[in-house]
Each structure stands twice: as C-alpha cells, then as structure tokens.
N, CA, C and O atoms as CSV, one atom per row, in Angstrom:
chain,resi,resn,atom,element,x,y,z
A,1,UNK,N,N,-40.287,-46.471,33.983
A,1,UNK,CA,C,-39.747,-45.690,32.883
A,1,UNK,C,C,-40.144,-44.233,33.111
A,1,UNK,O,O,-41.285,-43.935,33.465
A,2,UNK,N,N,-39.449,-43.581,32.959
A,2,UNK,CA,C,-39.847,-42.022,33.433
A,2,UNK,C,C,-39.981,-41.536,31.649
A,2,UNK,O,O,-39.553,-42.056,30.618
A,3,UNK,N,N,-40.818,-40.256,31.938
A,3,UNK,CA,C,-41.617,-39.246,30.895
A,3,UNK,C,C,-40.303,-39.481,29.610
A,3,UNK,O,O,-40.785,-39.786,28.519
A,4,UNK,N,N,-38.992,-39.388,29.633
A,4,UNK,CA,C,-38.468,-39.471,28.208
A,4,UNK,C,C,-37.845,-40.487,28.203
A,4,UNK,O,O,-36.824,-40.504,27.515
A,5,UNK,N,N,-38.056,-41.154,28.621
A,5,UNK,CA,C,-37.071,-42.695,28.263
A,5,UNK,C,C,-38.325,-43.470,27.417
A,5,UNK,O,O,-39.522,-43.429,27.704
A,6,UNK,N,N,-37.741,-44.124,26.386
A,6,UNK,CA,C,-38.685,-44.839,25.055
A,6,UNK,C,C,-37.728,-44.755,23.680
A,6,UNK,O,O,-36.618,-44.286,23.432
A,7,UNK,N,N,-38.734,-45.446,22.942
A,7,UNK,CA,C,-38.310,-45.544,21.436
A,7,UNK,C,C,-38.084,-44.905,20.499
A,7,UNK,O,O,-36.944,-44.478,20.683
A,8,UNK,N,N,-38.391,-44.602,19.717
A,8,UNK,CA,C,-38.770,-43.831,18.096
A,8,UNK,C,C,-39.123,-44.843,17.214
A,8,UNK,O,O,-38.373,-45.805,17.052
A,9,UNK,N,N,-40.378,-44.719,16.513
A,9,UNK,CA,C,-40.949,-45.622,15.202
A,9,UNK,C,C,-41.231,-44.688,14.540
A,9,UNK,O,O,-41.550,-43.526,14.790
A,10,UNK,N,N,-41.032,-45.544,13.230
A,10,UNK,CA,C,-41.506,-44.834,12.013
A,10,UNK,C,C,-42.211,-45.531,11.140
A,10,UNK,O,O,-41.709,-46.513,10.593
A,11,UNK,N,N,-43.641,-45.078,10.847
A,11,UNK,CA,C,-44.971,-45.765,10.435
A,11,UNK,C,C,-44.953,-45.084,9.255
A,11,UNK,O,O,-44.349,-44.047,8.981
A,12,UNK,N,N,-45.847,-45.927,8.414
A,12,UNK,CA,C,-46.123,-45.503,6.834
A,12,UNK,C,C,-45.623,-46.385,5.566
A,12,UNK,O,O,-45.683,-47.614,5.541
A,13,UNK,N,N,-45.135,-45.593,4.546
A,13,UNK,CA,C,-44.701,-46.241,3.503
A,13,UNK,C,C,-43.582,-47.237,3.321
A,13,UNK,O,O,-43.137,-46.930,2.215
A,14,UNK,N,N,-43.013,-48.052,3.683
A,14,UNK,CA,C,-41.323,-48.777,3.717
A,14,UNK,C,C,-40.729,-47.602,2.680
A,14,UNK,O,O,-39.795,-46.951,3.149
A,15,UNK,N,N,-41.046,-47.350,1.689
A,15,UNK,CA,C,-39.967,-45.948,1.024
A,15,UNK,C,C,-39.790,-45.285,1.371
A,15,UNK,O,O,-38.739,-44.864,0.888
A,16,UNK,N,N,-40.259,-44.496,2.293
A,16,UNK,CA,C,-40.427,-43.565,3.022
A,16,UNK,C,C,-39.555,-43.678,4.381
A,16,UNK,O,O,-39.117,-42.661,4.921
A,17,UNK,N,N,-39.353,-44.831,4.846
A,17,UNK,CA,C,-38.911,-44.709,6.265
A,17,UNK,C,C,-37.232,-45.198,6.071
A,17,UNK,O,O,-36.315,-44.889,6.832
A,18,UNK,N,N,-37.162,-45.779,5.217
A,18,UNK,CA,C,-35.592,-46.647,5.065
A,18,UNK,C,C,-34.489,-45.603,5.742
A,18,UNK,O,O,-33.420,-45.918,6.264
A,19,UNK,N,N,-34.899,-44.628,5.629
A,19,UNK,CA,C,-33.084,-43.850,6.367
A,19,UNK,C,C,-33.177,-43.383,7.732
A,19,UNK,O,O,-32.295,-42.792,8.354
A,20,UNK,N,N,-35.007,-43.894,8.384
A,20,UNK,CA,C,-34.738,-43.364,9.362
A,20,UNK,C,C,-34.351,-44.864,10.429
A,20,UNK,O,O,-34.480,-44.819,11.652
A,21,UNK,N,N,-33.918,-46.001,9.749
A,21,UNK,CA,C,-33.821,-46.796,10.334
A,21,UNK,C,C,-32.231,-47.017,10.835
A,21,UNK,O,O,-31.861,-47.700,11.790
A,22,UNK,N,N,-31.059,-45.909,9.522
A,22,UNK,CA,C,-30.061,-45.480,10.372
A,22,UNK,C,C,-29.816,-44.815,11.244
A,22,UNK,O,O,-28.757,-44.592,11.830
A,23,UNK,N,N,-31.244,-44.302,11.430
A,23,UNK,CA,C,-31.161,-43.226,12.913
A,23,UNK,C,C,-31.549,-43.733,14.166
A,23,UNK,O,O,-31.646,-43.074,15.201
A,24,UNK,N,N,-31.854,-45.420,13.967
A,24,UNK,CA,C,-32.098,-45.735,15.446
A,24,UNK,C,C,-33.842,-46.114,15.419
A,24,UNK,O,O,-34.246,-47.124,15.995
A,25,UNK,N,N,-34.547,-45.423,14.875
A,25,UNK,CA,C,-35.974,-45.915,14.564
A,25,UNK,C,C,-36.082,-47.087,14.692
A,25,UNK,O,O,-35.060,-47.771,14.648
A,26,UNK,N,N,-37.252,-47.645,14.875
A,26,UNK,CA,C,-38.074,-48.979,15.081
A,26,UNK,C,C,-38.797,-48.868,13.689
A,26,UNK,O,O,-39.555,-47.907,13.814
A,27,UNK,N,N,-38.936,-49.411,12.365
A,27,UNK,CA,C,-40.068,-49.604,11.200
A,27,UNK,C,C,-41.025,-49.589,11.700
A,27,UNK,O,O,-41.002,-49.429,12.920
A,28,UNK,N,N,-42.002,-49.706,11.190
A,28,UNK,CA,C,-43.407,-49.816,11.291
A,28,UNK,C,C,-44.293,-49.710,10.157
A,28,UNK,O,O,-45.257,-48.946,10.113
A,29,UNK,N,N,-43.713,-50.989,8.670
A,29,UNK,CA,C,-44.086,-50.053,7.552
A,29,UNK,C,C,-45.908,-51.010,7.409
A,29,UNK,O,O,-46.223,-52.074,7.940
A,30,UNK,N,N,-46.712,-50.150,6.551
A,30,UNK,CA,C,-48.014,-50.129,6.651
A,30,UNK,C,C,-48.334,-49.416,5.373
A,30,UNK,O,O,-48.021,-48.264,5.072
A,31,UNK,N,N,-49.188,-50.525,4.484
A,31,UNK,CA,C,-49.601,-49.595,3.499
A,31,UNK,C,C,-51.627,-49.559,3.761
A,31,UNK,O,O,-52.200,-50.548,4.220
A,32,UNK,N,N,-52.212,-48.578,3.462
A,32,UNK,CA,C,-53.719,-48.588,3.527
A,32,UNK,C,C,-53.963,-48.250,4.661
A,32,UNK,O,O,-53.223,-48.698,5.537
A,33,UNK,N,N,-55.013,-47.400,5.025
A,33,UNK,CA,C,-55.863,-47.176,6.894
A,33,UNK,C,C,-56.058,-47.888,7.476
A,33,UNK,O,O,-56.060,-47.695,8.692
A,34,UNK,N,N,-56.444,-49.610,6.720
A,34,UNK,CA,C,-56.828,-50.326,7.804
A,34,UNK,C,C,-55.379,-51.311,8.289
A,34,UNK,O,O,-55.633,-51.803,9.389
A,35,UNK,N,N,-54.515,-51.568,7.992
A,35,UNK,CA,C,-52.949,-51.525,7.935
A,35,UNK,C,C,-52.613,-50.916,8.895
A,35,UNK,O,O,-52.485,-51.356,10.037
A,36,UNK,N,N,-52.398,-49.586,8.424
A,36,UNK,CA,C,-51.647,-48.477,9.531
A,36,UNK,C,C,-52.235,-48.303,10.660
A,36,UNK,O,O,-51.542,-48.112,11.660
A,37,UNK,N,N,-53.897,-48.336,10.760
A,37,UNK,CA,C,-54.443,-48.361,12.378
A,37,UNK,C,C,-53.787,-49.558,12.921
A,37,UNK,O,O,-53.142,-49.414,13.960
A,38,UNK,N,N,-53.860,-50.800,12.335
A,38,UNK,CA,C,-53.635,-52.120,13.145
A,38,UNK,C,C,-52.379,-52.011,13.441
A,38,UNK,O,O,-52.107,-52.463,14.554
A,39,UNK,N,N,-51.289,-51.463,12.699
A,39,UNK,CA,C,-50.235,-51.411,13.125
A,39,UNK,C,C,-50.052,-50.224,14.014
A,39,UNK,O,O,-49.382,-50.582,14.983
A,40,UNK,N,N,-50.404,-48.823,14.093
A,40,UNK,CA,C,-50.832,-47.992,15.308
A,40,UNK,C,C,-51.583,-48.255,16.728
A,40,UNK,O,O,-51.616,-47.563,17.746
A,41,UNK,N,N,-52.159,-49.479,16.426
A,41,UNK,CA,C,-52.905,-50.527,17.864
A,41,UNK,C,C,-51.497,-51.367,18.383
A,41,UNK,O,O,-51.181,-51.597,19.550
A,42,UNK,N,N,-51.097,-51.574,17.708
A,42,UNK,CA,C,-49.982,-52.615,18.064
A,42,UNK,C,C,-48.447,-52.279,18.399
A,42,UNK,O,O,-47.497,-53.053,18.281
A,43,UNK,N,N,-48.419,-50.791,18.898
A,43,UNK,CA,C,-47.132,-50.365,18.931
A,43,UNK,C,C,-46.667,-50.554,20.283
A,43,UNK,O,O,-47.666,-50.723,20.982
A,44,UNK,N,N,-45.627,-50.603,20.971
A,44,UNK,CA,C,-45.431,-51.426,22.083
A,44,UNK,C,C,-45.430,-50.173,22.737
A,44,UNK,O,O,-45.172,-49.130,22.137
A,45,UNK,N,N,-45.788,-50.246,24.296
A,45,UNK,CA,C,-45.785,-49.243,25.125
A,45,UNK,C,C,-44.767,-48.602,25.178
A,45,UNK,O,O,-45.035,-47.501,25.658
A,46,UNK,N,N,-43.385,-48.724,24.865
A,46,UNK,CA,C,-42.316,-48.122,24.858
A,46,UNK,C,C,-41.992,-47.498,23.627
A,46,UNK,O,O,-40.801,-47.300,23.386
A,47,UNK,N,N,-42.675,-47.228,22.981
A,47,UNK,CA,C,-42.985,-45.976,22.075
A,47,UNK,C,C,-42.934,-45.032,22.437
A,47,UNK,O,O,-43.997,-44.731,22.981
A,48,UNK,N,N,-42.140,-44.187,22.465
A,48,UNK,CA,C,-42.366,-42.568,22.890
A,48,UNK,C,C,-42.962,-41.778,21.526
A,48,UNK,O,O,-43.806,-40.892,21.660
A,49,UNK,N,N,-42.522,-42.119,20.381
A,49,UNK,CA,C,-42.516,-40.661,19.341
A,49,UNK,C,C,-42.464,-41.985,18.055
A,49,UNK,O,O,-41.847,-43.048,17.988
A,50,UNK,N,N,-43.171,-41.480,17.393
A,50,UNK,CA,C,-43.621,-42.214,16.004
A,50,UNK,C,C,-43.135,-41.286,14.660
A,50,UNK,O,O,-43.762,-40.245,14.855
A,51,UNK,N,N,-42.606,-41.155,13.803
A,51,UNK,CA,C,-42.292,-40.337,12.645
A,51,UNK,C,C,-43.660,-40.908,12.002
A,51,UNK,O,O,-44.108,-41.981,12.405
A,52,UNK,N,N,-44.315,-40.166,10.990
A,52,UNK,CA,C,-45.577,-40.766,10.283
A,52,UNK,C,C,-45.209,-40.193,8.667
A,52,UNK,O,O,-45.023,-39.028,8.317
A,53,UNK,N,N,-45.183,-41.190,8.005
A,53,UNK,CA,C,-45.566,-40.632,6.818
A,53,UNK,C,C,-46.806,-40.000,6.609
A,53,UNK,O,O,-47.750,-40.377,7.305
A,54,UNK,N,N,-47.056,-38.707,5.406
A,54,UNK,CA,C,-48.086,-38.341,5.108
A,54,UNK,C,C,-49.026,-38.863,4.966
A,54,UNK,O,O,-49.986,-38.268,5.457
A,55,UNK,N,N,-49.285,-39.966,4.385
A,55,UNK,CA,C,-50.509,-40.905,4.156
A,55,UNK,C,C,-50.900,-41.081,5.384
A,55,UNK,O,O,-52.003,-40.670,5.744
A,56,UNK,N,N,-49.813,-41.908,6.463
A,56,UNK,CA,C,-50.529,-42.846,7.704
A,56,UNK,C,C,-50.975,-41.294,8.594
A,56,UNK,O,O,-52.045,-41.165,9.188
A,57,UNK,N,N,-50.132,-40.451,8.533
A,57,UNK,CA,C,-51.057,-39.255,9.393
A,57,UNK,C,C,-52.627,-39.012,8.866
A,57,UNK,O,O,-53.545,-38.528,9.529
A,58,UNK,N,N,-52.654,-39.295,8.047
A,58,UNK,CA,C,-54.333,-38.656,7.708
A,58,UNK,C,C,-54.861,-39.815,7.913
A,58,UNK,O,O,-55.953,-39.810,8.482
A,59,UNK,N,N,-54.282,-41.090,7.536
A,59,UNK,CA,C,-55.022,-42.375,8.257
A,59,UNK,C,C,-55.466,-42.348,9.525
A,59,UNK,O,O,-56.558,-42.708,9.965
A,60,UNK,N,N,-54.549,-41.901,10.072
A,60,UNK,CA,C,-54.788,-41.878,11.789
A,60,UNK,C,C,-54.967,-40.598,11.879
A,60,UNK,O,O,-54.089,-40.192,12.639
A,61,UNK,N,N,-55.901,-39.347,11.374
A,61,UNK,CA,C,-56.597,-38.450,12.234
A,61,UNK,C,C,-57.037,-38.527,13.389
A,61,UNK,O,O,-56.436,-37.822,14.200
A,62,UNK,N,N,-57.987,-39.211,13.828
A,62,UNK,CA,C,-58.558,-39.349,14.812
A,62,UNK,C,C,-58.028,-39.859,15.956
A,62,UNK,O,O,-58.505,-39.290,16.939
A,63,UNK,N,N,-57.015,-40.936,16.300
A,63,UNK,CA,C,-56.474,-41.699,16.892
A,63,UNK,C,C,-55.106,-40.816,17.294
A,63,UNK,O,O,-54.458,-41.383,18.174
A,64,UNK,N,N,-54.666,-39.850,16.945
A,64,UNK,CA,C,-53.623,-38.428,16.806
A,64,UNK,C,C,-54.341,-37.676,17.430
A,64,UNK,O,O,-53.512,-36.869,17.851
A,65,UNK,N,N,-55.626,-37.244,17.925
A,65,UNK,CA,C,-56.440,-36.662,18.726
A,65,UNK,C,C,-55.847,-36.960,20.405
A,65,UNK,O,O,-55.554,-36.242,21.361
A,66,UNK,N,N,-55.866,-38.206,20.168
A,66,UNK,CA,C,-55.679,-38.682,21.360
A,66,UNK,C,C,-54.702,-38.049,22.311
A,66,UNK,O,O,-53.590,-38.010,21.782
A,67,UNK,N,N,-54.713,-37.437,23.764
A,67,UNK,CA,C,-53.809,-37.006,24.323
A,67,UNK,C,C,-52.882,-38.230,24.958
A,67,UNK,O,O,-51.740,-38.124,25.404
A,68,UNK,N,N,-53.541,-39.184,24.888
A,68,UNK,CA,C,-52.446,-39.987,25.315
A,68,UNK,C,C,-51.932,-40.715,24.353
A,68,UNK,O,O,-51.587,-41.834,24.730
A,69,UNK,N,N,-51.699,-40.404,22.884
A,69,UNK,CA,C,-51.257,-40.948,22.114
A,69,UNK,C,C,-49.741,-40.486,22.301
A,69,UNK,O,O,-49.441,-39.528,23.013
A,70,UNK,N,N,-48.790,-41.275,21.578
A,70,UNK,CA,C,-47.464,-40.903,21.522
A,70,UNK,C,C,-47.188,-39.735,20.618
A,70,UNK,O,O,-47.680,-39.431,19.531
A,71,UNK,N,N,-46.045,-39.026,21.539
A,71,UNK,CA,C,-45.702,-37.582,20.326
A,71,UNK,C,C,-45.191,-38.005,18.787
A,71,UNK,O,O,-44.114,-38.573,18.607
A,72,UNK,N,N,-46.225,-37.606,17.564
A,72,UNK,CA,C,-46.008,-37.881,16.119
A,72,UNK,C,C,-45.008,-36.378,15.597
A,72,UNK,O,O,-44.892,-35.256,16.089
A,73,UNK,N,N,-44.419,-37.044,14.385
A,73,UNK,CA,C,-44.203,-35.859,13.880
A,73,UNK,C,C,-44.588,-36.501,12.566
A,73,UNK,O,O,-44.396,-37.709,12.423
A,74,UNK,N,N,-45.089,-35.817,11.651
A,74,UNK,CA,C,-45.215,-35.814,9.889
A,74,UNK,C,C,-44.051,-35.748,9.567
A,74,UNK,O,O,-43.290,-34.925,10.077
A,75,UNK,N,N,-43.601,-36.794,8.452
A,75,UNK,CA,C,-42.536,-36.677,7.515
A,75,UNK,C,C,-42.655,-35.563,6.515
A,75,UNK,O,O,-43.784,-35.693,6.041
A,76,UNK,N,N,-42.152,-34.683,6.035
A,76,UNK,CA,C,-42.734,-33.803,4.883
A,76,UNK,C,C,-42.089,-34.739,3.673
A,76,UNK,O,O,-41.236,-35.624,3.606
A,77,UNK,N,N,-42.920,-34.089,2.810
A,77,UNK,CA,C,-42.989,-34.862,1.263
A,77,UNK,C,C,-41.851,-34.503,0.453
A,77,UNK,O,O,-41.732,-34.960,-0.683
C-alpha cells in the first residue's frame, strides 16, 4: 500500500458521525476514554485519517502525540 492509499474513520459520538458515513467513512462510534482508546487500539492498519469528535480528541491526547499515529482531524462543535 503506498503513503495515500487507506480509509477514513470517524471516532466519537454516533451523533456526531452519522453524515460522515455518506461520505465514505468507516464509524467508529465510542462513548467514554476507556471506549474510545480501545476502539483507537483496534483500528485496522488501513486507516489512513480518523475524523475525531471533540470528546474522543481529548480522550486520546496522548496517543495523537504519536508520529505514527494516523492523520486526525477534530470535528468542530
């Protein structure tokens, strides 16, 4: 698989993600930190780019550090 070939998920609230699932997104819904990490452990290598709701971004501070984590973007509110 070369550098841009992959997915798109979108982690966080299920209210939050429902329209990006007409865009082709993978769900990933997760409520609570310990939720959203387990489901952030469990994302399949073909993940390129994760949409995050506000909540699961501050859940996953640390783990968003990561340079080899997949490119996130924050949903705004």
């Amino acid at each position: 698989m070369s550098a841009r070939e992959g997915t798109v998920a979108a982690l966080g609230s299920t209210t939050l993600l429902q329209g990006f699932k007409l865009a082709g997104a993978a769900l990933y819904p997760a409520a609570g930190a310990a939720d959203v990490r387990a489901v952030w452990a469990a994302l399949p290598e073909s993940v390129c780019v994760v949409l995050l709701t506000p909540d699961a971004a501050a859940d996953l501070a640390v783990e968003l550090a990561d340079p080899l984590a997949p490119l996130t973007v924050v949903l705004p509110v």
